[in-house]
C-alpha positions in Angstrom: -174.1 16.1 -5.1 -171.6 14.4 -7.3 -168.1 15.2 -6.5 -166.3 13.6 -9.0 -165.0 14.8 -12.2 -161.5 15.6 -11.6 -159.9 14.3 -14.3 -161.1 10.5 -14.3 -165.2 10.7 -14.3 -166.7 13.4 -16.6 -168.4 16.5 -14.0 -171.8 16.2 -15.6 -174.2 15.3 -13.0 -175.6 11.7 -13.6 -172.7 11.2 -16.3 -170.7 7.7 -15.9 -167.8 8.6 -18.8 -164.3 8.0 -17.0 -161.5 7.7 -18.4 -161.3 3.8 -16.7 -164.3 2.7 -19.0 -162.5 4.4 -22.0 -159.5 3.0 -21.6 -161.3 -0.5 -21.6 -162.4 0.2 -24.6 -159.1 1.0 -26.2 -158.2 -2.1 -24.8 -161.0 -4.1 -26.8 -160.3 -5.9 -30.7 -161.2 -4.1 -33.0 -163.7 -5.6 -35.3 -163.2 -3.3 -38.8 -158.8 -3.3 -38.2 -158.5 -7.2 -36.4 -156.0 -8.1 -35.0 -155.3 -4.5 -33.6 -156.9 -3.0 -31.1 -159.4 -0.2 -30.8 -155.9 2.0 -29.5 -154.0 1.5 -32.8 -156.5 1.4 -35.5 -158.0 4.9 -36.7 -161.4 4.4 -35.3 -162.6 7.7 -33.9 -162.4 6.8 -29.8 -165.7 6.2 -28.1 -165.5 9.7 -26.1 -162.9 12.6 -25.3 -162.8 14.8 -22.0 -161.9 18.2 -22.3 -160.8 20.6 -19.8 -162.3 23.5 -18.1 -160.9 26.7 -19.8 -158.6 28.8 -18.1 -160.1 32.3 -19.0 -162.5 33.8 -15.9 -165.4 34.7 -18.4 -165.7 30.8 -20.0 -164.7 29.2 -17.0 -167.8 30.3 -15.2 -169.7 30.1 -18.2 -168.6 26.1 -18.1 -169.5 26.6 -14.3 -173.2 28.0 -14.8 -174.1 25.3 -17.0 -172.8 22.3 -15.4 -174.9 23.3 -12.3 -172.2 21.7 -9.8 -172.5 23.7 -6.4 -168.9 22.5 -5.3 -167.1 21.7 -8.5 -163.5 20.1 -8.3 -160.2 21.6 -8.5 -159.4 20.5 -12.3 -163.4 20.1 -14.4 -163.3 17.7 -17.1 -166.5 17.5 -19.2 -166.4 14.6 -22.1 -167.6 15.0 -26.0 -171.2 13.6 -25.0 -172.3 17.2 -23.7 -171.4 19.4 -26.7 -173.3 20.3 -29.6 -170.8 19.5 -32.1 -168.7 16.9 -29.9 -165.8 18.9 -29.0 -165.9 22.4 -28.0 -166.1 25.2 -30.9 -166.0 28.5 -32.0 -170.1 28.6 -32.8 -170.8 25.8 -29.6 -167.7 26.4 -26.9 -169.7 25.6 -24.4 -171.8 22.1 -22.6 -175.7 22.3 -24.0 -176.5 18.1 -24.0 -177.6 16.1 -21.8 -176.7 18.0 -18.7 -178.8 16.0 -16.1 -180.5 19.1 -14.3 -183.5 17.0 -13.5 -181.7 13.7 -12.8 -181.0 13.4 -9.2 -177.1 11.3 -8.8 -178.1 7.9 -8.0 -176.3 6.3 -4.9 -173.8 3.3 -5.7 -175.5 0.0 -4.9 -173.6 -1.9 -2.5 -172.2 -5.2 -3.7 -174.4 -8.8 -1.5 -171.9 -11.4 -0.9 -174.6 -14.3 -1.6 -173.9 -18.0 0.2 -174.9 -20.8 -1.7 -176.2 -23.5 0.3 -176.0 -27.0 -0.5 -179.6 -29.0 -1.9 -180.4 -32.2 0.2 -179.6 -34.2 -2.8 -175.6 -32.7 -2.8 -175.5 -33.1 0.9 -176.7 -37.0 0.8 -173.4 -37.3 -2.8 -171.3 -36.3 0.0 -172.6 -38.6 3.2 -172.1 -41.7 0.3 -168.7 -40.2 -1.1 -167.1 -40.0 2.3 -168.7 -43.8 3.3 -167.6 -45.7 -0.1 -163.8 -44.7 -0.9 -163.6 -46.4 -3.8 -165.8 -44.0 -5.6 -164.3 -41.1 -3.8 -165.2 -37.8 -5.3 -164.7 -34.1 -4.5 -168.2 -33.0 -3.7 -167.5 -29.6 -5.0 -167.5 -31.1 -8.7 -171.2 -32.2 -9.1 -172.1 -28.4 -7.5 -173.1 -26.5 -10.1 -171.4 -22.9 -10.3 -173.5 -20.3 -9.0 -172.1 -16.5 -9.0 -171.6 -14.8 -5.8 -172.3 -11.4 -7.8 -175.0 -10.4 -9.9 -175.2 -7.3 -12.1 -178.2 -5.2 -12.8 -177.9 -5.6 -16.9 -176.4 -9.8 -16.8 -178.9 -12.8 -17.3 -178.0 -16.2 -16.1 -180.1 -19.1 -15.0 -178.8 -22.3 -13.4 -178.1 -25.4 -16.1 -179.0 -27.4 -12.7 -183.2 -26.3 -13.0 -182.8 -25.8 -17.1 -181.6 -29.7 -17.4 -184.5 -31.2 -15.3 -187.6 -28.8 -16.4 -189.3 -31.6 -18.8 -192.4 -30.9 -18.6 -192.4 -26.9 -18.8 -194.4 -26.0 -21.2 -193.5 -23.1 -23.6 -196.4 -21.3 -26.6 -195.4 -22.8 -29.5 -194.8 -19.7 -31.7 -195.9 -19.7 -35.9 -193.1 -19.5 -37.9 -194.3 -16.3 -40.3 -192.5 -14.1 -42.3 -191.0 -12.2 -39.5 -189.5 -14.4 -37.9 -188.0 -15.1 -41.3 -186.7 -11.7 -41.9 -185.3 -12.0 -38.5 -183.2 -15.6 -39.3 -182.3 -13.9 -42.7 -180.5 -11.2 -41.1 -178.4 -12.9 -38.4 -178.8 -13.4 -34.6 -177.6 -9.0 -34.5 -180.5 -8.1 -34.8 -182.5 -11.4 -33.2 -185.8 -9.8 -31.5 -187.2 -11.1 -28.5 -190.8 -10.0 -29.6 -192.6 -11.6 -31.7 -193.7 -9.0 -34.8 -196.0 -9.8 -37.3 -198.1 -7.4 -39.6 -200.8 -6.5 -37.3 -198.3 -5.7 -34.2 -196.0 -3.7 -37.0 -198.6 -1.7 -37.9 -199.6 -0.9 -33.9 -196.2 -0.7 -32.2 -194.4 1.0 -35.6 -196.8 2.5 -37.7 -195.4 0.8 -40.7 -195.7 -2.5 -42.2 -193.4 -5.1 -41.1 -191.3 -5.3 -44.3 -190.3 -1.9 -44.1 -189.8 -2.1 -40.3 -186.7 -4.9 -41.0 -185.4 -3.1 -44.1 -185.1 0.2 -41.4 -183.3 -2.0 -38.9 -181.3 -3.5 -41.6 -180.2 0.1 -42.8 -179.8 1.6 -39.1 -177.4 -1.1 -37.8 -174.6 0.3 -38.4 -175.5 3.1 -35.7 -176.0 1.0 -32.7 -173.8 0.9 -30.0 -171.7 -1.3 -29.1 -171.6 -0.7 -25.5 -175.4 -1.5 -25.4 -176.4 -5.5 -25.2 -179.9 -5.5 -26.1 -180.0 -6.7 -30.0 -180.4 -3.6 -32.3 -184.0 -4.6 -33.6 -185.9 -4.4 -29.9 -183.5 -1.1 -29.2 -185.5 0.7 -32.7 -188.7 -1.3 -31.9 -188.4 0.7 -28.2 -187.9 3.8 -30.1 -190.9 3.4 -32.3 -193.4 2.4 -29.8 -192.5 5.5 -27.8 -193.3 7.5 -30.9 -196.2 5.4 -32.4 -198.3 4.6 -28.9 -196.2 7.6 -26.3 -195.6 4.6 -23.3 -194.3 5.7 -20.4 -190.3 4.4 -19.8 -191.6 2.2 -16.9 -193.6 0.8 -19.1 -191.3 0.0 -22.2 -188.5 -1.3 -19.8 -191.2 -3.9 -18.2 -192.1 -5.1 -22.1 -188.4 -5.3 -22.7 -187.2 -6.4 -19.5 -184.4 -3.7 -19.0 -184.3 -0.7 -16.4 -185.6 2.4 -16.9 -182.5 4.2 -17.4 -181.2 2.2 -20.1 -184.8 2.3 -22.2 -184.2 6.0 -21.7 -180.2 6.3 -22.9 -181.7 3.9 -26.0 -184.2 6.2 -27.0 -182.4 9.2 -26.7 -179.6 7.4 -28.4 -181.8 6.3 -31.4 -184.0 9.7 -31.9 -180.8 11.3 -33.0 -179.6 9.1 -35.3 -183.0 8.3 -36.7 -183.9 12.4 -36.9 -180.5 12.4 -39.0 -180.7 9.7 -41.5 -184.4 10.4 -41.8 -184.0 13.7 -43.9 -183.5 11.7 -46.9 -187.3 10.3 -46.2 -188.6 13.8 -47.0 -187.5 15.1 -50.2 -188.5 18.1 -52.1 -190.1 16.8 -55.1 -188.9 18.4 -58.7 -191.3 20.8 -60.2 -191.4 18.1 -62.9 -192.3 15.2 -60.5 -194.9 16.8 -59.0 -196.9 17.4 -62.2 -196.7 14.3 -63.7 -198.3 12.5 -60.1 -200.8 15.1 -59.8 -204.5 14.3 -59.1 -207.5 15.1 -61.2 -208.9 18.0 -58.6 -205.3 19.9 -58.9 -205.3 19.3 -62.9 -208.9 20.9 -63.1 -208.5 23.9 -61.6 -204.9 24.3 -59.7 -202.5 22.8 -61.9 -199.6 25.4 -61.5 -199.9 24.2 -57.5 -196.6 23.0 -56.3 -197.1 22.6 -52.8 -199.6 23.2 -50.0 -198.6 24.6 -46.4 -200.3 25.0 -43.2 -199.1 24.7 -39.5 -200.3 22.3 -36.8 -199.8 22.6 -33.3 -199.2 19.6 -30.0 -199.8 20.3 -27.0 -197.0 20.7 -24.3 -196.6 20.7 -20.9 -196.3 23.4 -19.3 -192.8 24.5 -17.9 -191.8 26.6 -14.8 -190.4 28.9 -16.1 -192.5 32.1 -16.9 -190.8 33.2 -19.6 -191.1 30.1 -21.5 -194.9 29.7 -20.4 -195.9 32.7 -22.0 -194.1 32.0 -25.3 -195.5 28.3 -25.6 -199.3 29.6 -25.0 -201.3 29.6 -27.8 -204.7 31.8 -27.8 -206.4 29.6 -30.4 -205.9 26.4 -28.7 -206.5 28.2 -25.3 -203.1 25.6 -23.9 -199.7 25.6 -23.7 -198.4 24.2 -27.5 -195.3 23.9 -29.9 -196.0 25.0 -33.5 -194.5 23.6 -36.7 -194.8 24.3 -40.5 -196.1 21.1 -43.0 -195.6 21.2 -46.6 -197.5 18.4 -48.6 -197.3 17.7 -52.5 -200.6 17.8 -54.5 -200.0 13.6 -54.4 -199.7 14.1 -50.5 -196.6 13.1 -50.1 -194.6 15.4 -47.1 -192.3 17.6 -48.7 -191.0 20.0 -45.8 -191.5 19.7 -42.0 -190.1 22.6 -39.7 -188.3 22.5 -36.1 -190.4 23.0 -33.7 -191.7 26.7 -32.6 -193.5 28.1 -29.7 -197.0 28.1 -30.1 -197.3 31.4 -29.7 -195.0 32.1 -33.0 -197.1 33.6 -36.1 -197.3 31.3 -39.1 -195.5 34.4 -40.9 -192.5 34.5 -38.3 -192.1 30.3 -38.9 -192.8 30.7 -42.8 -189.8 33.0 -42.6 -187.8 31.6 -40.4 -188.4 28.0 -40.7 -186.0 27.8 -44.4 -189.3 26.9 -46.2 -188.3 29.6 -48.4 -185.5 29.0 -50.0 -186.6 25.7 -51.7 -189.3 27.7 -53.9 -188.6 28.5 -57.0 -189.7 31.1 -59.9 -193.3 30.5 -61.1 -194.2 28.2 -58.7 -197.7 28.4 -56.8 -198.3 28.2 -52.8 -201.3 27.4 -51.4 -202.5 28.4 -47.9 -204.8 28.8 -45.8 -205.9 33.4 -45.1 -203.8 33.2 -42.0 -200.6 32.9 -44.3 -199.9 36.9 -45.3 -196.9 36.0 -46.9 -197.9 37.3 -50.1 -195.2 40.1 -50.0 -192.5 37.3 -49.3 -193.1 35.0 -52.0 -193.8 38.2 -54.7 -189.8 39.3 -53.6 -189.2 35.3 -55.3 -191.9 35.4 -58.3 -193.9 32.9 -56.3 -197.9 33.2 -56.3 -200.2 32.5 -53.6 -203.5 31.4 -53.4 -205.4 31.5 -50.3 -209.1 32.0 -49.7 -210.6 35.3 -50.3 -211.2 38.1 -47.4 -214.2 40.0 -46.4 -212.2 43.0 -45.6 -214.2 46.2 -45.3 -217.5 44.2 -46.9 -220.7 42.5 -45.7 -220.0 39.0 -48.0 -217.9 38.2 -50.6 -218.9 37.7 -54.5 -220.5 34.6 -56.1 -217.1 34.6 -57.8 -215.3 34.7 -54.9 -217.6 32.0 -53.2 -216.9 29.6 -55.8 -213.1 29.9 -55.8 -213.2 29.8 -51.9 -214.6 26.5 -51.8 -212.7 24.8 -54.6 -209.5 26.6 -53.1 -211.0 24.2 -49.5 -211.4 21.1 -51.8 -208.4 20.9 -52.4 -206.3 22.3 -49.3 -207.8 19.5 -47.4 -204.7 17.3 -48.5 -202.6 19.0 -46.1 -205.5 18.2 -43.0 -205.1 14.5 -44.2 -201.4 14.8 -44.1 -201.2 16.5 -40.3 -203.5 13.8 -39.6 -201.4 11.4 -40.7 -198.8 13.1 -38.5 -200.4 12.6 -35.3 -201.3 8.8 -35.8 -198.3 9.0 -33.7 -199.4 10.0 -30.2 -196.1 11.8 -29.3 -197.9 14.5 -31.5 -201.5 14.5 -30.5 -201.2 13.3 -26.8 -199.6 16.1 -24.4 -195.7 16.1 -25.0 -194.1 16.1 -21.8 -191.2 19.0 -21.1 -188.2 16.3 -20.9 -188.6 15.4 -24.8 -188.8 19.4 -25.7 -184.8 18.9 -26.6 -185.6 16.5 -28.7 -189.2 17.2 -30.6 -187.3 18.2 -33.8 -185.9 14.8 -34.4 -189.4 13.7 -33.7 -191.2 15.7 -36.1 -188.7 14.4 -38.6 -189.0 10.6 -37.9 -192.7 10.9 -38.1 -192.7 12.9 -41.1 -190.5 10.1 -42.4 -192.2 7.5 -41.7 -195.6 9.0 -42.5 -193.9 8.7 -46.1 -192.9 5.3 -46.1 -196.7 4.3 -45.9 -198.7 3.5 -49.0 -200.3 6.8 -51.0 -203.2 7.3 -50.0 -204.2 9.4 -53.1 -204.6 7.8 -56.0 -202.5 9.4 -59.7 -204.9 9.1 -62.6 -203.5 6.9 -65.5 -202.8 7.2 -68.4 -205.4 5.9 -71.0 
């Protein structure tokens, strides 16, 4: 159990914020205020601890989540573990990132390596110590080898580099990736190869818009992390778009698992923020002007169409949260989450994520769907939405299929409206299905990404956007 935390390391369990590494980054130029450093300019520092409070009640509270069995005398947790990165009157206490299921790794003892000398050096300093004249200290034509080598560093000897002339390396097409790439400076140099077929696999976009995302996201990287900003987002993507395992991603980008992890954590939040703008609420003006010819016929007061998908989820241990996840229609353990498509098909509102045993009435409500409807506008649903006393409160209609309540069949009329209602409604079954291209969302989602599945359902939602329409608007003749 870690016992650090008293002041210089923060208490978390599996946490490496101390106040050494801080203070070397004080210590560093800053880029944005040169020539002063990070300590004098008014950049906001790269973390803050704060201190265990004082009164009983809190300071167990701090206890109880922190999970330490023998804490220190003096607990110092940094800005990384709260919700709004210091502690407040709504979040006083440390919810992030806690490290419950992370067991402490043990510090890696430092191998003194001896470099031995080649045969070649060995005969320089036979003939150097024979011949005076050309007298020479042998320890110049050795090249420098480091006695210590770090986990995250890459080095090869210039000795093997120098004489490799007949290695043979693929001769990689210059395309218009690798263009984008050179345009945009050696920051954001990938060591992958992209072109539009891999885009299209690893990011479910096209390339284009893959570079123009890195381009805009750049200024969220982090400094502290080497690996060039374009293969961190490509790692993020491919563990949205194809669900890889971490062993797997840090073998394609040859880092360890732990830091493909902290990347993708990392860039899930930031994306899941920025990403909001990617999924706008259309105006009322918008979305009958890029209507199609099936909503004009018949629907065209339609503003939106809603309906709720479910992902499976793996189960959890605790009971509790079993029983809320399970959902009787899909017979499994699921998470739940409101979809609200334009008549075009574009993605107009995407919920957090719910248990799967929630009612699409309790996430209708609760979800903030609601409040960006407006008077005279039209809903349409599917019969398990009975939100028809909700939207009347907001002069919003509904139209859902009809009911065989208390009858044998329904009417001819009621037939025919059923099945146009279904022709149309399908839009949002394309949409979902657009949704779950990415396999986070149709493959089991595994308990450790729970924290984090709202981010997700807002970066696919997003991105799902940024493709092509796949409905066509009629023009004008």
């Amino acid at each position: 159990m870690k016992k650090s935390g008293s002041g210089t390391t923060c208490a978390v369990v599996g946490c490496k914020n101390s106040r050494k590494h801080l203070n070397e980054w004080l210590d560093r130029e800053c880029y944005d205020h040169k020539p002063a450093t990070k300590r004098q300019c008014p950049c906001t520092p790269l973390f803050t601890f704060f201190r265990k409070p004082d009164s009983d009640m809190e300071s167990r509270t701090w206890l109880k989540a922190l999970n330490v069995k023998k804490p220190p005398r003096n607990v110092f947790v940094c800005s990384y573990h709260f919700v709004d990165k210091k502690p407040t009157k709504d979040n006083p206490f440390p919810e992030l990132w806690l490290g419950y299921n992370r067991t402490p790794q043990p510090k890696r003892r430092q191998l003194t390596q001896r470099t031995t000398a080649s045969p070649q050096i060995k005969k320089r300093r036979l003939e150097s110590e024979d011949s005076p004249e050309t007298c020479q200290p042998a320890c110049e034509a050795e090249p420098a080898t480091p006695k210590f080598r770090d986990a995250q560093t890459q080095w090869e000897d210039p000795s093997h580099v120098d004489h490799m002339y007949c290695s043979t390396t693929p001769s990689v097409k210059v395309d218009k990736a690798t263009q984008c790439e050179a345009e945009m400076g050696p920051t954001v140099t990938s060591t992958m190869v992209i072109d539009y077929a891999r885009s299209r696999l690893y990011t479910g976009v096209r390339m284009v818009q893959f570079f123009t995302l890195v381009t805009v996201l750049l200024p969220f990287s982090k400094p502290s992390i080497t690996l060039p900003v374009v293969d961190q987002i490509l790692m993020t993507l491919m563990k949205l778009k194809l669900n890889l395992i971490l062993g797997d991603i840090a073998h394609r980008f040859n880092v360890s698992t732990s830091m493909a992890s902290i990347v993708i954590s990392h860039w899930i939040d930031v994306m899941g923020e920025q990403f909001k703008v990617l999924i706008p609420w259309l105006p009322r003006e918008t979305i009958r002007a890029t209507m199609p010819l099936s909503f004009q016929m018949n629907y065209p007061q339609t503003t939106c169409i809603i309906d709720c998908a479910e992902s499976a989820m793996q189960r959890a241990t605790n009971h509790d949260s079993r029983s809320d996840t399970f959902s009787q229609y899909k017979s499994r353990n699921t998470v739940k989450y409101l979809v609200a498509v334009a008549p075009n098909g574009l993605i107009m509102f995407i919920s957090d994520a719910y248990a799967g045993r929630s009612s699409d009435k309790f996430i209708t409500m609760d979800s903030g769907f609601l409040d960006y409807l407006r008077a005279g506008d039209e809903v349409m649903a599917d019969r398990g939405f009975t939100i028809r006393d909700l939207l009347d409160e907001r002069r919003v209609s509904l139209n859902i299929p009809a009911f065989t309540y208390r009858r044998n069949q329904l009417t001819n009329e009621e037939t025919t409206r059923t099945r146009r209602v279904a022709n149309v409604r399908i839009h949002v079954e394309r949409a979902i299905q657009r949704l779950k291209v990415f396999k986070i969302l149709s493959q089991t989602v595994p308990i450790s990404m729970a924290p984090k599945l709202d981010n997700i359902l807002t970066i696919c939602a997003g991105l799902v956007n940024l493709k092509s329409p796949l409905i066509r608007v009629p023009r004008e003749v």
